[in-house]
TIGUZA-526279 format. One record per residue (C-alpha): residue number from 1; x, y, z. Coordinates in steps of 0.05 Angstrom, whole numbers. Layout:
N
<rec seq="NUM" c1="X" c2="Y" c3="Z"/>
...
This chain:
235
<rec seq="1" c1="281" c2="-1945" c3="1943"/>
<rec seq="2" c1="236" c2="-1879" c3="1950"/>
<rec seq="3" c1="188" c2="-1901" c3="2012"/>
<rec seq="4" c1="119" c2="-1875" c3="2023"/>
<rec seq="5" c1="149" c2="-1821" c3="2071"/>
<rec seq="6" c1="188" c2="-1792" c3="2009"/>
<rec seq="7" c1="128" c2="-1805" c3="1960"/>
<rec seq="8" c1="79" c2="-1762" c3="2008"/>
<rec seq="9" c1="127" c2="-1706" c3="2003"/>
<rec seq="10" c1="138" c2="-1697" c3="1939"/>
<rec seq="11" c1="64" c2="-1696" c3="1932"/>
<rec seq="12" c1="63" c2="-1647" c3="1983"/>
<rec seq="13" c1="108" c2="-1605" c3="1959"/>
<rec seq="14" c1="76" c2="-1605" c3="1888"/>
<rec seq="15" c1="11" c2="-1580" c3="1931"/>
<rec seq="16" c1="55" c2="-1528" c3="1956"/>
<rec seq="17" c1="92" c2="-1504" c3="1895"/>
<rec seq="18" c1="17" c2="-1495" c3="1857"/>
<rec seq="19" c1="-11" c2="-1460" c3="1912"/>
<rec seq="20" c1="52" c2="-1407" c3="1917"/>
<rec seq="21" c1="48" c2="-1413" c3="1840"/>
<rec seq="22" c1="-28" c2="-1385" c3="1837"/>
<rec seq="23" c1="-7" c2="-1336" c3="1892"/>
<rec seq="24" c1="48" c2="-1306" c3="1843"/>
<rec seq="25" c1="-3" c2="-1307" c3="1789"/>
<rec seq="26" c1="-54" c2="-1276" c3="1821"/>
<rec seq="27" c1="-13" c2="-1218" c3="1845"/>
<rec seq="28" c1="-13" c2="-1238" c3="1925"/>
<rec seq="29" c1="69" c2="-1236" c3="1911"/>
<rec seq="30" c1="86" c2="-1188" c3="1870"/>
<rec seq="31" c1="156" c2="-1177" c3="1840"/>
<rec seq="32" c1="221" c2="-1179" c3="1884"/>
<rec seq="33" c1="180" c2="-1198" c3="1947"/>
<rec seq="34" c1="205" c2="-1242" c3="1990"/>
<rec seq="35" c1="171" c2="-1315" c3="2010"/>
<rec seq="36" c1="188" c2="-1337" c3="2074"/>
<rec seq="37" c1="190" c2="-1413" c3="2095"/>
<rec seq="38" c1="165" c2="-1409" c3="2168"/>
<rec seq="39" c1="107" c2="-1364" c3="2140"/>
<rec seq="40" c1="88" c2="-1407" c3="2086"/>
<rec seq="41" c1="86" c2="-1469" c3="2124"/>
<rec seq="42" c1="49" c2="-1439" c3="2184"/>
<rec seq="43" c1="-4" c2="-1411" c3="2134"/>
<rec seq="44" c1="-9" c2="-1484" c3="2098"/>
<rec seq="45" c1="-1" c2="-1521" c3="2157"/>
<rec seq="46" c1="53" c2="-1564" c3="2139"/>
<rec seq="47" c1="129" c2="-1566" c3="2152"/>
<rec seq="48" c1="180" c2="-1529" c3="2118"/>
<rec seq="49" c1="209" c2="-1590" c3="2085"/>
<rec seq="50" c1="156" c2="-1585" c3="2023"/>
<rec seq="51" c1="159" c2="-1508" c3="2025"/>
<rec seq="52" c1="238" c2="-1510" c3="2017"/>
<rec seq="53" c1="227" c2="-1572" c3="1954"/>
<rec seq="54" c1="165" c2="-1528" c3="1931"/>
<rec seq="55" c1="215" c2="-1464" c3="1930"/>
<rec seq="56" c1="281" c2="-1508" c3="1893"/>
<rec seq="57" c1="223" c2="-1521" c3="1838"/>
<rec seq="58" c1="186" c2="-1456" c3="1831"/>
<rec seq="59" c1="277" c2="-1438" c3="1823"/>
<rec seq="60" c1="278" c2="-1495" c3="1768"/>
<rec seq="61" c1="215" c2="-1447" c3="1729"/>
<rec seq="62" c1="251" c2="-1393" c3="1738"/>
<rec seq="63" c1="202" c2="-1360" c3="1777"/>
<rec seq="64" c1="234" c2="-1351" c3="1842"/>
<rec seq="65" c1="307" c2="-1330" c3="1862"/>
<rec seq="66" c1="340" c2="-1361" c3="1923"/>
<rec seq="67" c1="398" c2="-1324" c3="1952"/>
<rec seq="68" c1="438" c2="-1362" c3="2012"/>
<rec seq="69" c1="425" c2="-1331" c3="2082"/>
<rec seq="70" c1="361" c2="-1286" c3="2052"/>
<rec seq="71" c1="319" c2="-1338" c3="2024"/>
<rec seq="72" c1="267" c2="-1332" c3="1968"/>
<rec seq="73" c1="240" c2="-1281" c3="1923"/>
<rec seq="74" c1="203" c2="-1269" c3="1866"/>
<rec seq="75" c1="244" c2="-1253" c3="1809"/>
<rec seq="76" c1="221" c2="-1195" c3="1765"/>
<rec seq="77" c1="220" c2="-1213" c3="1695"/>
<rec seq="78" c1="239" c2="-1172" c3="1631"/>
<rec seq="79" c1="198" c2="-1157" c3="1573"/>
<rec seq="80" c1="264" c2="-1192" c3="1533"/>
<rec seq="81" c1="262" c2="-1255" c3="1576"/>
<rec seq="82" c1="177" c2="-1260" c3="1572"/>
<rec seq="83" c1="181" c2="-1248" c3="1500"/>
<rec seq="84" c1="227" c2="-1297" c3="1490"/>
<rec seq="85" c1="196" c2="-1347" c3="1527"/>
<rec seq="86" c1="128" c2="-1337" c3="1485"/>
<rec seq="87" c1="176" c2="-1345" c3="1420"/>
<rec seq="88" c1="193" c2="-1415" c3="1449"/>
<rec seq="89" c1="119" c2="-1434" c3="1472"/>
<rec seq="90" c1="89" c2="-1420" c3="1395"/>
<rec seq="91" c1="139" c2="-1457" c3="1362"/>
<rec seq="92" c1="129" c2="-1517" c3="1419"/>
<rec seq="93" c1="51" c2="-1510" c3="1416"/>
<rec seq="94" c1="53" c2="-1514" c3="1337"/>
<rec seq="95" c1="97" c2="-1577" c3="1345"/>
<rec seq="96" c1="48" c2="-1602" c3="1396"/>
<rec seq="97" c1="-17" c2="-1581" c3="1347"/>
<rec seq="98" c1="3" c2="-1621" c3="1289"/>
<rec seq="99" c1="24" c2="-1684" c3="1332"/>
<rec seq="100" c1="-54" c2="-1674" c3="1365"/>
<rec seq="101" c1="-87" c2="-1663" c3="1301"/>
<rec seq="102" c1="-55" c2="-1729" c3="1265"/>
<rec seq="103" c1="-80" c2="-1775" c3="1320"/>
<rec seq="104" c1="-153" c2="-1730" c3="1347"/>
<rec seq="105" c1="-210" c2="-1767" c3="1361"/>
<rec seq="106" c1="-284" c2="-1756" c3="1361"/>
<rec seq="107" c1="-284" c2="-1740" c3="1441"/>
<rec seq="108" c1="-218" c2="-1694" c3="1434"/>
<rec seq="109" c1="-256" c2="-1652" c3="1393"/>
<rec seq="110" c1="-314" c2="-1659" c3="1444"/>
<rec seq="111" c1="-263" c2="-1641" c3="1506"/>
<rec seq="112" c1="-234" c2="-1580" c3="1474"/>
<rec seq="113" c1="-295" c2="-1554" c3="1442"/>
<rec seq="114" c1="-323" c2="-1557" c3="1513"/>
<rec seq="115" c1="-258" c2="-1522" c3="1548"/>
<rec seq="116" c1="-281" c2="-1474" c3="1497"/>
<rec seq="117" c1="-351" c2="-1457" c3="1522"/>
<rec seq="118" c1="-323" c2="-1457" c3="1590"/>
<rec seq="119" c1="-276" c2="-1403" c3="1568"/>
<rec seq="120" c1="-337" c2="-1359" c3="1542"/>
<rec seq="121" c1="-369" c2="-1360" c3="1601"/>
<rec seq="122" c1="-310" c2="-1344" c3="1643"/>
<rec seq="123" c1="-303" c2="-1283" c3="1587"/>
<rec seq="124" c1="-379" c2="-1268" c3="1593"/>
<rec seq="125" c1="-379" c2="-1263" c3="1664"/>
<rec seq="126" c1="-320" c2="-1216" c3="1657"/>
<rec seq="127" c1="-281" c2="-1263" c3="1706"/>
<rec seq="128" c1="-213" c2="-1258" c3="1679"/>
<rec seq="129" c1="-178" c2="-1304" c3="1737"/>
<rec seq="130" c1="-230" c2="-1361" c3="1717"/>
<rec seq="131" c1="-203" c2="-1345" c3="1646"/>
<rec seq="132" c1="-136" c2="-1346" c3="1663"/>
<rec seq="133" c1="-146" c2="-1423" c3="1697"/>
<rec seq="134" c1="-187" c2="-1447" c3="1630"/>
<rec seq="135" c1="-137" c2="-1413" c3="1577"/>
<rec seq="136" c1="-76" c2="-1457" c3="1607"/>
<rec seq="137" c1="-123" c2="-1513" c3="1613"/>
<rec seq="138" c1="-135" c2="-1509" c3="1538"/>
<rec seq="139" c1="-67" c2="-1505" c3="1518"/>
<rec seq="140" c1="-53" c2="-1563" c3="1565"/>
<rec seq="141" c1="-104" c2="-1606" c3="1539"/>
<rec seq="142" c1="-72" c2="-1593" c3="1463"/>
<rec seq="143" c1="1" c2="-1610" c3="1477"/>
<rec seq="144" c1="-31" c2="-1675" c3="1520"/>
<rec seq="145" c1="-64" c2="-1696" c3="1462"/>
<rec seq="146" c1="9" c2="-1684" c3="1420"/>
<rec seq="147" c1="24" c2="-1761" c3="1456"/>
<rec seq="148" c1="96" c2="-1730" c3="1467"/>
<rec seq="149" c1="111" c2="-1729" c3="1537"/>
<rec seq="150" c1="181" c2="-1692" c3="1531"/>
<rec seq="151" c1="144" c2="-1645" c3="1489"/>
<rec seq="152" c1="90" c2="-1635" c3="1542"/>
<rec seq="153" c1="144" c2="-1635" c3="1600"/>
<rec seq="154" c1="183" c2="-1571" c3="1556"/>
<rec seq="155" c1="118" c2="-1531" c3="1554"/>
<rec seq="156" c1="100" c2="-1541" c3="1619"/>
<rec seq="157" c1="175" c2="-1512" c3="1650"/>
<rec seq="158" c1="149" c2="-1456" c3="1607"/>
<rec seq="159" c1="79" c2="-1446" c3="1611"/>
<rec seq="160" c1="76" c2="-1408" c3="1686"/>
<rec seq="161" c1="130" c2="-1358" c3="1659"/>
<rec seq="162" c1="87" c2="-1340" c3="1600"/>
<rec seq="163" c1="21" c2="-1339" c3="1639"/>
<rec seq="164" c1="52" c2="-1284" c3="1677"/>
<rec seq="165" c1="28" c2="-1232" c3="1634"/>
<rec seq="166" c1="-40" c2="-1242" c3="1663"/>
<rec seq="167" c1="-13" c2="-1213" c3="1730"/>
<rec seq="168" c1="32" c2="-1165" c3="1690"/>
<rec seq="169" c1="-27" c2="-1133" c3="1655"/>
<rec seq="170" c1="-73" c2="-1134" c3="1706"/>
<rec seq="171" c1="-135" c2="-1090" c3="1696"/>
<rec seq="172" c1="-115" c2="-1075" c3="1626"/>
<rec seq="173" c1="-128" c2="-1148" c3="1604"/>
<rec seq="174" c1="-200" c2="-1150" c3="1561"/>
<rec seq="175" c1="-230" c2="-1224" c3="1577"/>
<rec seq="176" c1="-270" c2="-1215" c3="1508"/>
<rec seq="177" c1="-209" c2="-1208" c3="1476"/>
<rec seq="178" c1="-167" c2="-1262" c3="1509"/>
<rec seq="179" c1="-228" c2="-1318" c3="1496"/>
<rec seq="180" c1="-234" c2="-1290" c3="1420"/>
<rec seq="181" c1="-169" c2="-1306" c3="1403"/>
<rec seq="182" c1="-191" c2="-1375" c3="1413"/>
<rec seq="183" c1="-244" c2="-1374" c3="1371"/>
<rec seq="184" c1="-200" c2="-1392" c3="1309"/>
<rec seq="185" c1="-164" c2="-1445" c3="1345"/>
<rec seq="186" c1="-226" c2="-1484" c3="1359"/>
<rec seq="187" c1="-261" c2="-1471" c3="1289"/>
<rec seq="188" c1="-186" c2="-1510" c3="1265"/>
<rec seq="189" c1="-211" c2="-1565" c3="1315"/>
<rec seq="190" c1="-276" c2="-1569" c3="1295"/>
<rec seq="191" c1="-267" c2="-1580" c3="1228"/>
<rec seq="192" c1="-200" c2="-1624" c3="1242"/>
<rec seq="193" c1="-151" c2="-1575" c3="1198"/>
<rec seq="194" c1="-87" c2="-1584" c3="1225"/>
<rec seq="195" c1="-71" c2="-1522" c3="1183"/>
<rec seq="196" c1="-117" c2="-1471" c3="1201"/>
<rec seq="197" c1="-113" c2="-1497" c3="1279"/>
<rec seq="198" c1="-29" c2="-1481" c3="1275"/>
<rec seq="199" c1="-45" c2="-1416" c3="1236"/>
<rec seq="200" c1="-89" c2="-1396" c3="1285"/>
<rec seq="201" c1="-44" c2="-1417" c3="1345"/>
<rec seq="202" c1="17" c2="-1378" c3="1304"/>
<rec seq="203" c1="-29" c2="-1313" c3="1298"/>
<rec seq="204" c1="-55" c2="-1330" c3="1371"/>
<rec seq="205" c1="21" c2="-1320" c3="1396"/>
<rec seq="206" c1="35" c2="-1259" c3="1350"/>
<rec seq="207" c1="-20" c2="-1212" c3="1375"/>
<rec seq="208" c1="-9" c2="-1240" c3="1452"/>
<rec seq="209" c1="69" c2="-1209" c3="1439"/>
<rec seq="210" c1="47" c2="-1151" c3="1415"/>
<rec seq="211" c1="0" c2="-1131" c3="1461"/>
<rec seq="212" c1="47" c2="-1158" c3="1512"/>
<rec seq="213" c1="103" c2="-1118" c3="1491"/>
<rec seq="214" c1="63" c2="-1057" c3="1492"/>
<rec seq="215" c1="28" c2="-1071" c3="1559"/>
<rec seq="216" c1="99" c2="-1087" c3="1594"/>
<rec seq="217" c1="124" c2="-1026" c3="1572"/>
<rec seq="218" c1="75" c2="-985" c3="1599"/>
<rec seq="219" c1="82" c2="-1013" c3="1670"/>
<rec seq="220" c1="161" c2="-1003" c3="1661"/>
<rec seq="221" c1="142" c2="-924" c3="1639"/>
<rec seq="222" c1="100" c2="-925" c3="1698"/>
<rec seq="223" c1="150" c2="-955" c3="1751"/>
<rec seq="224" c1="194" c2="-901" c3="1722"/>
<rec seq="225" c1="158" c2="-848" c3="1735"/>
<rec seq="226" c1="148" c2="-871" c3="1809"/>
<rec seq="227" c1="220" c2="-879" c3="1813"/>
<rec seq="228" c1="234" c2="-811" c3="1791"/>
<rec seq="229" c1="167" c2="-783" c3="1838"/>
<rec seq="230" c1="200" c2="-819" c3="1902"/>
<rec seq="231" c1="276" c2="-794" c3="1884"/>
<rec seq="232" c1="257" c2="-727" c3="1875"/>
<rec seq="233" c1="220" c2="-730" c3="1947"/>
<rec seq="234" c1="274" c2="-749" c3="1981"/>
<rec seq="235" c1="324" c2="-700" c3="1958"/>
């Protein structure tokens, strides 16, 4: 029988994992740097038991790598393996739409539509970490309206290795148009058309891949180049 010993935890170590999770996000670890246990827990002011469970979860994402005797990292993600993941998100969140949209009340609409204004002002006040927070929140709110909790447990396992293009993009990311693409989404809510809300979730993922695609393989051009700057230092 799990005791409250156990139970507190695994709460703790949830606290933990979202923390190191927003860290990732925001760019405070950046790819292939290592996160150390002691350091963690002495910043957080708990053991390393929850740090180590956080970790062996942030592992399960795919997000981090652990490697016997040298401890965590963050993994550095493809364009491939990011792309791929969106793939699997639309199809999910268009499963997830038309589950929500059959069974939507009055205050669903109400929720979203006000997720919605919340994402304008984030946009409007050019705050594109604010954004970042609402965006996921909206998505979240969708698939918890779908009423399928294995659906909503799939997207979630997926959802921090897609928001990782935020970090990925950094300053080229336009807050305008992240909240616009939105816009369609919500007018599907609004009028309760389950069509034109997946349509607009489907188009939603298309443009986010392309400008992904494009944005990723600018930063690989770029590492490139620094790799090729630094080599011919050195010789």
């Amino acid at each position: 029988m799990t005791g409250p010993d156990a139970l507190t935890r695994s709460v703790l170590a949830d606290q933990v994992k979202e923390r190191l999770l927003e860290s990732i996000l925001d760019g405070s670890y950046p790819p292939d740097s290592r996160i150390v246990e002691t350091a963690v827990a002495k910043e957080l002011g708990t053991s390393q038991a929850p740090v180590r469970e956080a970790l062996r979860g942030l592992e399960a994402l795919g997000i981090v790598e652990i490697t016997p005797f040298r401890g965590a990292r963050v993994r550095r993600l493809d364009t491939a393996e990011l792309l791929e993941a969106y793939v699997v998100r639309s199809t999910i969140e268009v499963l997830g739409a038309r589950l929500a949209m059959a069974r939507i009340t009055d205050d669903d609409v109400t929720a979203l539509l006000r997720i919605g204004e919340d994402m304008r002002r984030a946009a409007d006040a050019g705050d594109g970490r604010a954004l970042a927070i609402v965006d996921a929140s909206f998505h979240e709110k969708i698939m918890q309206l779908s009423g399928n909790g294995t659906l909503l447990r799939v997207w979630r396992s997926l959802e921090p290795m897609s928001r990782t293009y935020i970090t990925l993009v950094g300053p080229n990311s336009d807050p305008q148009w992240t909240c616009g693409l939105h816009d369609p989404i919500l007018d599907g809510v609004r009028s309760r058309d389950a069509d034109a809300v997946v349509r607009a979730i489907e188009r939603h993922f298309d443009e986010v891949r392309e400008r992904l695609a494009g944005s990723l393989a600018e930063v690989a051009e770029q590492q490139d180049h620094a790799a090729e700057q630094q080599a011919t230092a050195t010789s």
